[in-house]
N, C-alpha and C positions, 0 to 999 in steps of 0.2 A: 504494500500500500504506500502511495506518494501521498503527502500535504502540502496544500499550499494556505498559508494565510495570511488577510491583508487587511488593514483599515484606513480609510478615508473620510475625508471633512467634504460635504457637500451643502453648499449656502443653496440649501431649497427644506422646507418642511419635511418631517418624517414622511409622515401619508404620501405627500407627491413622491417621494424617491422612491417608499415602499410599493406604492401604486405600478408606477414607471417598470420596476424589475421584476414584479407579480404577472406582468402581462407577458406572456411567449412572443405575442409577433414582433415585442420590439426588441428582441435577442440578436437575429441577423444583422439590425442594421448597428450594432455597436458592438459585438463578439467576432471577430474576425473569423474565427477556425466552424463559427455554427452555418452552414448550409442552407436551411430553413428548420420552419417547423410546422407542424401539421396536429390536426386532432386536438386541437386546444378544446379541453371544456373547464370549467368553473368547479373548482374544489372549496376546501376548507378556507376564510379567512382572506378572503378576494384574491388564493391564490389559483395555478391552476394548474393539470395536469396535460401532459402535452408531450407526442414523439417529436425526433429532433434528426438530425444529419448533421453529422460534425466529422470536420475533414483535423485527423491527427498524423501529423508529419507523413503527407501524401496519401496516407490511407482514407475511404471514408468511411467512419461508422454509424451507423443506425441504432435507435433505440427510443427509450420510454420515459419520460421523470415523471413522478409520482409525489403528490402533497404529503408528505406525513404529519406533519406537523405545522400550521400558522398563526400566529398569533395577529392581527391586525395591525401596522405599525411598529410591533414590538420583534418579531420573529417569523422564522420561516427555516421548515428543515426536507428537503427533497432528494430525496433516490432514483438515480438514474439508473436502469438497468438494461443489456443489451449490448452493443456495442463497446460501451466504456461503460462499468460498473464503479458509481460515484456516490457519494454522502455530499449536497450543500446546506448549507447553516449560513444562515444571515440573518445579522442581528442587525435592530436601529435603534439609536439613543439620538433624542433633541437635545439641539445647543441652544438655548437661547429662544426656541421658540422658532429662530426662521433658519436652522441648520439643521446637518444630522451626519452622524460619525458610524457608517457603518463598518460593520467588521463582514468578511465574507472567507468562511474555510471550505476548503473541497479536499476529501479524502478519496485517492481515486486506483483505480488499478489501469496500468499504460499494460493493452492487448497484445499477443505477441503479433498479431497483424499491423498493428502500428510499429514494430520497431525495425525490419528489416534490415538492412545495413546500415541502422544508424543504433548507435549504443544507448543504451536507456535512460543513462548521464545527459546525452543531447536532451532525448523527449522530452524528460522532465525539463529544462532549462525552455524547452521551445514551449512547452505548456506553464509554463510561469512568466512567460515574455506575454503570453494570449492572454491571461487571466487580465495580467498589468494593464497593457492595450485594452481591454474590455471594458476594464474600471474605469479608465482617464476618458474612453467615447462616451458613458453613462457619464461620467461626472461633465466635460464638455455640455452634453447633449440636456441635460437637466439642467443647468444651470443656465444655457446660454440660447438655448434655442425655444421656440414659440412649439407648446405643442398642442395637438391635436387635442379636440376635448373629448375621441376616442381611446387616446393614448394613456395609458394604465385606467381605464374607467371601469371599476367592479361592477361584474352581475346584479342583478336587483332577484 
């Protein structure tokens, strides 16, 4: 099992940043290595569950995340299984009222179809470069751009 963990300062309310990463379709447009994603439906705590297609150093893997846990605002815990079998955990604490310091861990297994002639030492470094990149497009994309008022908007 690999981890990767990271926390960041984002000058946007909890809800909107919770909201924002709660929603699958906006995964492509700020996760480099995610494909698409499909079969989104509405789980626990306005998150959701949803297949996905994630390209890991040239390979592409298919698979499932699954809600197990969300707390509204506070938390969110999801298993991805399939392709790359993963644990995410994302927490959010407000700053002030108009910030929010998330923490995001991923516990994951690198497939032996992803590693082919590159050593496992790469993957991991090239899957912790993606995470990094993922965070800074959501934090950019959150903070600085106009979104949609379908963008993270929960099920009723």
């Amino acid at each position: 099992m690999h981890k990767i963990q990271r926390t960041l300062e984002i000058k946007a309310p909890v809800q909107r940043v919770y909201d924002f990463i709660n929603q699958p379709a906006n995964l492509p447009g700020i996760w480099p290595s995610v494909v698409s994603v499909s079969n989104i439906v509405a789980s626990k705590g306005g998150a959701h569950d949803f297949d996905w297609t994630y390209k890991m150093a040239g390979a592409l893997m298919n698979g499932h995340s699954k809600v197990e846990d969300a707390q509204s605002g506070k938390s969110v815990r999801v298993r991805s299984e399939g392709g790359i079998p993963a644990t995410f955990n994302w927490t959010y604490a407000g700053l002030d009222g108009a910030g929010t310091r998330l923490t995001m861990s991923v516990e994951y297994t690198i497939p032996a179809t992803a590693l082919g002639k590159l050593s496992e030492t790469l993957v991991t470094r090239l899957n912790e470069r993606d995470i990094d990149m993922m965070l800074a497009n959501m934090k950019d994309v959150i903070e600085h751009a106009t979104l949609p008022a379908s963008a993270g908007a929960r099920p009723h």
